[in-house]
Each structure stands twice: as structure tokens, then as C-alpha cells.
C-alpha positions in Angstrom: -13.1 -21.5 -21.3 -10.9 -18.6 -22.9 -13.8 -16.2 -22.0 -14.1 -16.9 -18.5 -10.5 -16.3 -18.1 -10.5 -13.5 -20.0 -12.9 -11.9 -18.1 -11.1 -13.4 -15.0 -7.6 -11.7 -16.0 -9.7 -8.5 -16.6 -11.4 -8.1 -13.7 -7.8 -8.7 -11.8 -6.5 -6.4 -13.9 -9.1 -3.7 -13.3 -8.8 -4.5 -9.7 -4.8 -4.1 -9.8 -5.4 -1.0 -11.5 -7.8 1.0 -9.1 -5.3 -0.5 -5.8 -2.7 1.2 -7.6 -4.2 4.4 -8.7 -4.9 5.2 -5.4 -2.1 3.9 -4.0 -0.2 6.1 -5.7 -2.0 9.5 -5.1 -2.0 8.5 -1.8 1.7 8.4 -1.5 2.0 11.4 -3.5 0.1 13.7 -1.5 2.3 12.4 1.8 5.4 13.2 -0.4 3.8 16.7 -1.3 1.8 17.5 1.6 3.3 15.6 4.3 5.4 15.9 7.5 8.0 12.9 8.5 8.5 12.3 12.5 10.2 10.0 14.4 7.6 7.1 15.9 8.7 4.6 18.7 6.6 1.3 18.4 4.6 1.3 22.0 3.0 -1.4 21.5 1.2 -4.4 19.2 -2.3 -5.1 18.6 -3.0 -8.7 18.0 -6.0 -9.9 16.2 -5.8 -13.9 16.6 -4.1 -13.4 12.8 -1.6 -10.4 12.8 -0.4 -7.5 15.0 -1.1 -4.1 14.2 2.1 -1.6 15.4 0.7 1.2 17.7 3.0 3.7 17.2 3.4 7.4 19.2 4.9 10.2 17.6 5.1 14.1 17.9 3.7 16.5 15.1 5.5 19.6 14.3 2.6 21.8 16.2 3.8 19.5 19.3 0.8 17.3 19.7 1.4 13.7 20.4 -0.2 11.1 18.4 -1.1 7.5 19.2 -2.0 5.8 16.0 -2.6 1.7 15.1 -1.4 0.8 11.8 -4.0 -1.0 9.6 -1.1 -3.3 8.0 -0.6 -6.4 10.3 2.8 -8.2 10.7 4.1 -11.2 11.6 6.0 -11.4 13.7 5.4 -8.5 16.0 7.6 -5.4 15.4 9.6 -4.8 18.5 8.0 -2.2 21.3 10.5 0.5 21.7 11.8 0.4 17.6 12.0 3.8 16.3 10.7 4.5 12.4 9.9 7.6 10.2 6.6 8.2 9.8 5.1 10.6 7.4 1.9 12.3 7.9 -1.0 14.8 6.7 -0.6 17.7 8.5 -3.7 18.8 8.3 -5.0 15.5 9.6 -2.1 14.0 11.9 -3.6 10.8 12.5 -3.6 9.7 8.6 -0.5 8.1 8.9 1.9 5.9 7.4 5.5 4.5 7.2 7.9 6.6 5.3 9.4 4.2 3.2 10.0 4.2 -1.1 9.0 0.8 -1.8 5.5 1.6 0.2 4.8 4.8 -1.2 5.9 4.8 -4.5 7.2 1.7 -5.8 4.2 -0.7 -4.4 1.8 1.1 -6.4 3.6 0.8 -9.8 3.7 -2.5 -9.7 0.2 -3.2 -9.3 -0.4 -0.9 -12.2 2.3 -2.7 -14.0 0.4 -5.8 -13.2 -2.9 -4.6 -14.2 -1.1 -3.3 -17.7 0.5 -6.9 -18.3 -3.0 -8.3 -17.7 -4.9 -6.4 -20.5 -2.1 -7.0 -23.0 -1.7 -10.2 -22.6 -6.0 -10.7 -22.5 -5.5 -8.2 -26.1 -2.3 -10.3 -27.8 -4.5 -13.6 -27.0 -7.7 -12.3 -28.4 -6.0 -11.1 -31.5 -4.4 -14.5 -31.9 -0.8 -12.8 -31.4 -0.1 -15.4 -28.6 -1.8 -18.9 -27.3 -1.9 -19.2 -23.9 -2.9 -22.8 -24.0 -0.3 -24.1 -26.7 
């Protein structure tokens, strides 16, 4: 039974870890690349599950853009809410919400998580620690 778990907590862990890797190169090629703007939610996409923000924003080269979050919410955010926004200039409609904990702190912790998983998989199978004591 150790094994399966084991290789269970691994697995998570490896999963943890590739979510956070790119998580985090994500956010910090918005931090160096990007461009913040001020979006006004226009409206709410709902799935039957979750609604997706629509937001509409101006890019420094004046364009406007209209783009649907892929992160649901519940409850709707409110149509008219303003929030900064950071995107790739070169491709304004890869957006996402400026915000610390999303771009930079999010990611750490899954890492962390994934670390805390292989240690505690390596302290078990070197009989530092017993899970099941």
C-alpha cells in the first residue's frame, strides 16, 4: 500500500510541479514583457457551472480588445467593475488579471507543494518518518 501512495504523492507532486513551472514563466514574461490597462467588466459568460468575465480594454497602440477570461467565478463579477489587466504586447489578446498573488505567488505554492511531496515520499522511504504510525 506504501507504493501506491508513493507513487500517488509523486505523480501529484510532478503534476504540482509542471502547473507551477509554467505558471511562473508565464507571469514573468507579463511582468517583463507586458503592458497593464484599465478593463471594465462588459459582461459574463455563463457555462451552466461558472461565469467567465468578458472584459474590454484599450492597448497602448489604441486598439480595443474584447477578451473572455478562461478562469470562471462564482458569483458573477459585476458588469461595469474596472480592473488592471496586464497583457503581451505583441499579442494583446493573451491576457490576464494584474494581480501578485496570481502571478507570482500562486505558482510558488504549487512548487512548494510539489517540493513537500517528494520529501516527504524521500524521509518515508528512508525510514526517517512513518506516515502510518
Amino acid at each position: 500500500m506504501f507504493i501506491e501512495v508513493a507513487y500517488l504523492l509523486l505523480l501529484s507532486s510532478g503534476v504540482c510541479l509542471l502547473v507551477g513551472t509554467y505558471l511562473l514563466r508565464k507571469g514573468n514574461h507579463f511582468l517583463k514583457n507586458g503592458k497593464r490597462a484599465e478593463a471594465v467588466i462588459i459582461s459574463n459568460y455563463y457555462d451552466g457551472d461558472v461565469y467567465y468575465p468578458v472584459i474590454r480594454f484599450l492597448t497602448d497602440k489604441q486598439e480595443w480588445i474584447t477578451y473572455q477570461f478562461d478562469t470562471g467565478y462564482l458569483p458573477k463579477r459585476r458588469e461595469g467593475k474596472k480592473l488592471q489587466v496586464i497583457y503581451d504586447p505583441e499579442d494583446p489578446t493573451d491576457v490576464e488579471i494584474y494581480s501578485v498573488f496570481m502571478l507570482g505567488v500562486l505558482p510558488r505554492l504549487f512548487i512548494a507543494l510539489a517540493v513537500t511531496g517528494v520529501v516527504f515520499v524521500v524521509l518515508a522511504v528512508l525510514g526517517v518518518i512513518n506516515p502510518w504510525a
